[in-house]
N, C-alpha and C positions, 0 to 999 in steps of 0.2 A: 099680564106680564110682570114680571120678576128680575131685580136684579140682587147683585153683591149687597148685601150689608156692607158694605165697607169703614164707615165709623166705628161699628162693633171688632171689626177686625186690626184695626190701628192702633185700639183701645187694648190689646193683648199686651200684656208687658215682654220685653225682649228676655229675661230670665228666666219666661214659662215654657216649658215642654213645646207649645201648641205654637210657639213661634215659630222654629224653624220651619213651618207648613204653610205659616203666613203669607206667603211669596208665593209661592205655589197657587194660592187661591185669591190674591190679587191682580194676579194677572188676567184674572176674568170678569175684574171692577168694568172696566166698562161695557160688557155683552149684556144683553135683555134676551132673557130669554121667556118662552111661551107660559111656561107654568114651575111651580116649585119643583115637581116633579121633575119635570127637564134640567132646572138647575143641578139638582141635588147628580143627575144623573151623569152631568158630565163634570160636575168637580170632583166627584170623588172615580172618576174616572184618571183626571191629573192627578187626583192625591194617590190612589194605587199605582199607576206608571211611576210615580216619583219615588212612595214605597219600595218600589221592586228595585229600581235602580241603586238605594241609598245601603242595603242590607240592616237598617236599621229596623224596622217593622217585624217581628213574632206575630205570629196569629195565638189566640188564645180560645179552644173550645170551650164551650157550653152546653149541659146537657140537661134533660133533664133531671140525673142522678143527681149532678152536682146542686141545681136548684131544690131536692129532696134534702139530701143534706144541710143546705145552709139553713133552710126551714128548720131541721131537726133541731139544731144548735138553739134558735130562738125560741123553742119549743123546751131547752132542757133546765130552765129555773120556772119558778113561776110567777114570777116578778117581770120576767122579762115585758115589753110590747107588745108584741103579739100574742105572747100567752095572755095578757089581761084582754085585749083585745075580741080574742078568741072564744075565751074558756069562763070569762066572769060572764053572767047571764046582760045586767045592763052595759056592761060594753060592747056586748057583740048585736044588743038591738040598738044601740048608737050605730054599731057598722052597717047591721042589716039596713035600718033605714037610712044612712048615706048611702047606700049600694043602690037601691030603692031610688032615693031621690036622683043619681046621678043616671039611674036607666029610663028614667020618664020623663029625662030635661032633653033641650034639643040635641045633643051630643049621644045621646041612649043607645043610638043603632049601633056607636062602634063598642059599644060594653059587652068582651067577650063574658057571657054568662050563661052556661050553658049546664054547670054541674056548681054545687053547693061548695065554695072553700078548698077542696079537693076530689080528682079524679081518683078510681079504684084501680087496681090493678089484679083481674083472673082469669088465671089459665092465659097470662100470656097476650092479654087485652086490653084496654084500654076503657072504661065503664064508668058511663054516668051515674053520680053519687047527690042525693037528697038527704038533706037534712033531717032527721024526723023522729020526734019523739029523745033525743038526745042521742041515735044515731046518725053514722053517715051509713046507709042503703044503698043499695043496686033497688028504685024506685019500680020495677018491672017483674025484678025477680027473689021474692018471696026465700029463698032461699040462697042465694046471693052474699056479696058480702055485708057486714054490719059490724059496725068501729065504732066503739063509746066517745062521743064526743067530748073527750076528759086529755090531759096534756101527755101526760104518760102514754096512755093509746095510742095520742096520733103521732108519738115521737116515735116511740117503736114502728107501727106501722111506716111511714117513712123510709125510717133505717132498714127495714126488711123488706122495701120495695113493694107495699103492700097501696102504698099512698105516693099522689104524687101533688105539688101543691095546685092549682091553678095559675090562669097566667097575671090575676092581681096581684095572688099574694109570692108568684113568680119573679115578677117586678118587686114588690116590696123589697126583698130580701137581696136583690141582685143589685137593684140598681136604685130604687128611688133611699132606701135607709142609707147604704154605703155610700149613696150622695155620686153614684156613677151613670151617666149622660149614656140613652140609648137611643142607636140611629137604625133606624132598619123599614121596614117598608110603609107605603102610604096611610095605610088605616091605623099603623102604630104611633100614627102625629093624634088622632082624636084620643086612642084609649089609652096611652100614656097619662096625656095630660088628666084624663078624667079620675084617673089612678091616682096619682099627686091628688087632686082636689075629696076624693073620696077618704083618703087619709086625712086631710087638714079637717074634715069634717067631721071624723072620729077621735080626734085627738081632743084631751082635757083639758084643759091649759089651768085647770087649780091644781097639776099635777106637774111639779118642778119642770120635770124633765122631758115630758110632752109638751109644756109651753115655750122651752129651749126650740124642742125640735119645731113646733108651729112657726115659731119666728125664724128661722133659720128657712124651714122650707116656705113660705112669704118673700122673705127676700132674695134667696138665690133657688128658682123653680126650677127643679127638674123637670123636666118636660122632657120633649123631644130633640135630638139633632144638636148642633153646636150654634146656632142661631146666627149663622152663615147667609141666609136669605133675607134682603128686606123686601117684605110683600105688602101692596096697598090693604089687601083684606086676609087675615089671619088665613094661614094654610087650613087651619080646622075649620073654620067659617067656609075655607072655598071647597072642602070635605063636604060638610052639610048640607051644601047648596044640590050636593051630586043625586040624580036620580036613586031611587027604593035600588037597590041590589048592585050599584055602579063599583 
């Protein structure tokens, strides 16, 4: 069982955005409810009814295009994070092995990892992409496509809709770099968080500006949600606990 964080919620200063919501989601300070899940399901059921009501709330799309794009952008100096990240041979086996270690730890299962860095895009498809030999491949099909794994490639690619990022480095660029809070469904509380943690374990920190950003993401974590829930055992722990395919 689960109830309101409500110290976190008192704790919002009255001059933030997120206050005027504050009331809205206190009013359900004292309901217990069965699981996180249940919670999450009916506050943000009050916060949409209130939404609608207030005409204040825009919806703002997300696509993959857009996610393509902002990649592109991090991709057009090579200086940038991600490009060093990427494209210098020892920090991308720094990433490989935090990727590696965060898929063999107990949290593994929810590590969407199913194509190398980026999905392909042919003939109108969607195509698992392997790393290999300094390409990315269609791993099946010999004649397939094949991207130099180099910064200029994959930014072009990208931009001509030839590449699309995955959903790590999807999150990167959307929401864990620009420091923007994502809420969406159950298995997105394990692999968020393990996103956040697979970055702080690629980052340098003899490097200025990766050690800014380490400490920065330490103290204010991007994770999941708006940490609305106080739960006796971590929503991710009670993830883990769930039967193989739950």
């Amino acid at each position: 069982p689960v109830s309101l964080n409500k110290r976190a919620l008192e704790a919002v200063g009255d001059e933030t955005d997120g206050s005027r919501w504050r009331g809205t989601l206190l009013s359900s300070q004292d309901k217990v409810f069965g699981t996180a899940a249940d919670a999450l399901t009916a506050l943000n059921e009050d916060l949409v009814a209130n939404w609608d009501r207030s005409g204040m709330a825009a919806p703002v799309f997300i696509d993959d295009r857009l996610a393509a794009s902002a990649m592109a952008r991090h991709l057009e100096y090579d200086g940038s994070l991600l490009s060093r990240l990427l494209t210098q041979p020892a920090r991308r086996q720094r990433l490989d092995h935090a990727l590696q270690e965060a898929a063999s730890g107990p949290f593994g299962r929810f590590l969407p990892n199913a194509t190398d860095y980026f999905w392909g895009i042919r003939e109108q498809r969607v195509r698992k992409l392997a790393l290999d030999n300094g390409h990315l491949i269609e791993p099946d099909r010999p004649h397939g496509l094949s991207i130099p794994f180099e910064r200029p490639h994959l930014r072009q690619a990208l931009l001509d809709g030839v590449l699309l990022p995955n959903l790590f480095l999807m999150f990167l660029v959307l929401a864990i770099l620009p420091r923007v809070r994502a809420v969406g469904g159950l298995r997105q509380i394990g692999y968020v968080a393990l996103f956040h943690s697979i970055l702080l374990a690629a980052l340098d920190e003899n490097v200025p500006e990766e050690r800014d950003l380490a400490a920065e993401l330490q103290v204010r974590e991007n994770a999941w949600g708006m940490r609305v829930i106080d739960e006796k055992i971590s929503v991710r722990e009670q993830l883990a606990g769930l039967p193989e395919g739950a």
